[in-house]
C-alpha positions in Angstrom: 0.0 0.0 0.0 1.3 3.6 -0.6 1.6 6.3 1.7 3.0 9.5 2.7 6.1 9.6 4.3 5.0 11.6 6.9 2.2 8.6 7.8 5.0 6.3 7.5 7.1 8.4 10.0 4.2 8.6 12.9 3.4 5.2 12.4 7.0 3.8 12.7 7.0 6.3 16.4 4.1 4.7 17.6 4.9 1.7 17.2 8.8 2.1 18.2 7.0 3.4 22.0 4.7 1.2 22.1 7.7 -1.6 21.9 9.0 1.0 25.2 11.4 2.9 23.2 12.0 6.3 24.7 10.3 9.3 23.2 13.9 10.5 21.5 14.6 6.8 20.4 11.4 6.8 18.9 11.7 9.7 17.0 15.1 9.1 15.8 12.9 5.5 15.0 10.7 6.8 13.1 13.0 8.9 11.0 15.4 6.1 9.9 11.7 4.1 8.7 10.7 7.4 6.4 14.7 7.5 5.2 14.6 3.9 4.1 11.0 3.7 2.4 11.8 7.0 0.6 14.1 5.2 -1.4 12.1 2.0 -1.6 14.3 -0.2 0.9 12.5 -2.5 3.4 12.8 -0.3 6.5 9.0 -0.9 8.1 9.2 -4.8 7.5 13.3 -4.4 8.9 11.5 -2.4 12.0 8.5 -4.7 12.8 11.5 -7.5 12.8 13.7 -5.9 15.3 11.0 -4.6 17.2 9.6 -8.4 17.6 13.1 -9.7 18.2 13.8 -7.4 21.3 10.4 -6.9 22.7 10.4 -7.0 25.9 14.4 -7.0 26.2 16.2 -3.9 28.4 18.6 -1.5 26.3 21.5 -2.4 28.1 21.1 -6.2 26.9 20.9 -5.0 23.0 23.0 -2.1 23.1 27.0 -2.0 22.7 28.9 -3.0 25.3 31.2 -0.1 24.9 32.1 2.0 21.8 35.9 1.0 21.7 37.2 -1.6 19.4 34.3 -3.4 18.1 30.7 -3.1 19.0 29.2 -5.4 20.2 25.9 -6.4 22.7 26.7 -8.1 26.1 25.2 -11.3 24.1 23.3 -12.1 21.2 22.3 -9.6 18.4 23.4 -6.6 18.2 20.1 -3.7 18.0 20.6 -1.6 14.8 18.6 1.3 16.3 20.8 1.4 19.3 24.2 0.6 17.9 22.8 3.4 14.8 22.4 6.2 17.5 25.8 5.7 18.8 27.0 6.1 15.1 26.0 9.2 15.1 27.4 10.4 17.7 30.9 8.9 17.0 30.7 10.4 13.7 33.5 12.4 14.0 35.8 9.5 14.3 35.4 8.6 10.5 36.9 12.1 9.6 39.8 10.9 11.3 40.0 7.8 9.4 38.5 5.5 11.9 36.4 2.8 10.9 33.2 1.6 12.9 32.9 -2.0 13.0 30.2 -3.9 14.7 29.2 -7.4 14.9 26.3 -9.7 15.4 23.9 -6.9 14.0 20.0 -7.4 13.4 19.0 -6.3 10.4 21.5 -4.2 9.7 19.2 -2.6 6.5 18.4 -0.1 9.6 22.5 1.0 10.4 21.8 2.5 6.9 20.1 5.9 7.6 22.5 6.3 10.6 25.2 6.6 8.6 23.6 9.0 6.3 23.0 11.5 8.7 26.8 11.3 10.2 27.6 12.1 6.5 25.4 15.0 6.4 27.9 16.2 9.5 30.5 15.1 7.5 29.9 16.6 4.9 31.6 13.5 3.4 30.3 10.2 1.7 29.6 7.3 4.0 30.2 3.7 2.9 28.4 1.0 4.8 29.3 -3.1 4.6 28.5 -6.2 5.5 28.7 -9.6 3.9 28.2 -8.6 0.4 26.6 -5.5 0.5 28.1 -2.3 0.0 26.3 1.1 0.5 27.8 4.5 0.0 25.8 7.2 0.7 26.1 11.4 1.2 22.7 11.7 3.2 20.3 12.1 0.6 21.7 9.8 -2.8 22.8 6.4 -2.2 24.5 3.9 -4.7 23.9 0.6 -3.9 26.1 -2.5 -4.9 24.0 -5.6 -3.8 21.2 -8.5 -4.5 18.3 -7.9 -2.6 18.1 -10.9 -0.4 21.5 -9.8 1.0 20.0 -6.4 1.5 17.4 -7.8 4.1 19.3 -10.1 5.7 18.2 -10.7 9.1 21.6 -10.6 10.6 25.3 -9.3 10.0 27.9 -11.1 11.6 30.8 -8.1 10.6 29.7 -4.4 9.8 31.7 -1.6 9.3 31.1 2.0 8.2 33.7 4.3 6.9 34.4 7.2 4.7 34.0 6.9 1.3 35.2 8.7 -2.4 32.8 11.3 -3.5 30.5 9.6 -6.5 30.1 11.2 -9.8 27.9 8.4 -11.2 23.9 8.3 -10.1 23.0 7.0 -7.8 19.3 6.6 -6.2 17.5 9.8 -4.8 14.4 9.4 -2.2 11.0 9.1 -3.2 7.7 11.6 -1.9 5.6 8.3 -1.0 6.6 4.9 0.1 5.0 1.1 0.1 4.0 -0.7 3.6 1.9 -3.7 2.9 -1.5 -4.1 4.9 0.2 -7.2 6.9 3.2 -5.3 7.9 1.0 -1.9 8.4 -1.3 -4.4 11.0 1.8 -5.7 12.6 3.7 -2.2 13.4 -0.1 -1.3 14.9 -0.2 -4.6 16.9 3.1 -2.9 19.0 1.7 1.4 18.4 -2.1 0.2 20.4 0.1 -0.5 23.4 0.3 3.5 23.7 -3.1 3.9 23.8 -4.3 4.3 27.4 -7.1 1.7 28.7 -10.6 2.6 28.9 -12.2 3.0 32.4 -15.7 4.0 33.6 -14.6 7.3 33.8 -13.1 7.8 30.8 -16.5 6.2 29.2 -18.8 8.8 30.6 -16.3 11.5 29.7 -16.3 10.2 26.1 -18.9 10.5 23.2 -22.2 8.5 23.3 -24.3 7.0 26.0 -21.4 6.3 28.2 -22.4 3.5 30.7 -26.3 4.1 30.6 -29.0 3.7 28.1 -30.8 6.5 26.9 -32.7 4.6 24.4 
């Protein structure tokens, strides 16, 4: 189904808190979905994934360990939202020729827009790998040099991000509109209705209607 960025954008929030993301995670969430289905990549189904996958799970279990050497969770998977955040923030050390690598990512489709904005800082080309995928990106074009199943892998052992060449040749710009199917809309909804606040009595007679009595 097409829709507007900006619904994808909300949607990916809601859902992203109701999964008990803070309110800045969720926005920064929600922004990396719109980035990646602006240039048709498969950033709502990569969400609903990692969002499933760590439901319920604390952010110190999914989040890197420490930001020296590799990154890398205290066990299991690595969280691309997480780990993505902490990108951008350590964005400087690419302009001094410092490499980010991480490993044992989720979906690592979602690392992608992370990098874009540390090369907006930049003002530099970012180049983002793992396995056989290879990504360079200046915030806004990106060339891509891989098959699509590659693309949405589920998992990365090695990842690394790095400056790259400016690129002369074209490369893909975003989109006004992106695709969510209905499935994956009603899955990213199943995790956004656990914002919405439970009905009580009060709240029933405060609300439209015949509240609790029968007028009929």
């Amino acid at each position: 189904m097409n829709r507007s960025l900006n619904e994808i954008s909300a949607h990916a929030i809601r859902a992203a808190r109701g999964a008990g993301l803070s309110w800045g995670m969720a926005e920064e969430t929600g922004r990396a979905t719109r980035w990646l289905a602006s240039h048709d990549l498969a950033g709502p189904a990569a969400l609903c994934n990692v969002l499933t996958k760590n439901d319920g799970a604390p952010h110190l279990a999914v989040a890197p360990v420490s930001l020296d050497g590799e990154w890398h969770a205290p066990k299991g998977d690595l969280c691309p939202l997480t780990a993505g955040a902490a990108l951008n923030d350590c964005a400087d050390r690419l302009a001094h020729g410092q490499p980010v690598t991480m490993v044992n990512v989720a979906h690592p489709l979602l690392i992608l827009p992370f990098a874009a904005w540390a090369a907006i800082h930049l003002k530099q080309p970012v180049r983002v790998i793992w396995q056989n995928v290879q990504i360079d990106t200046d915030g806004d074009t990106i060339w891509v040099n891989a098959a699509q199943g590659d693309l949405d892998t589920d998992r990365a052992e090695t990842l690394s991000c790095q400056l790259a060449a400016p690129r002369r040749d074209a490369g893909s710009r975003p989109a006004q509109r992106g695709t969510v199917g209905p499935d994956l809309w009603a899955r990213l909804d199943m995790f956004a209705k656990r914002t919405f606040a439970p009905a009580t009595e009060a709240s029933r007679l405060l609300g439209a209607g015949a509240g609790v009595s029968d007028n009929d």
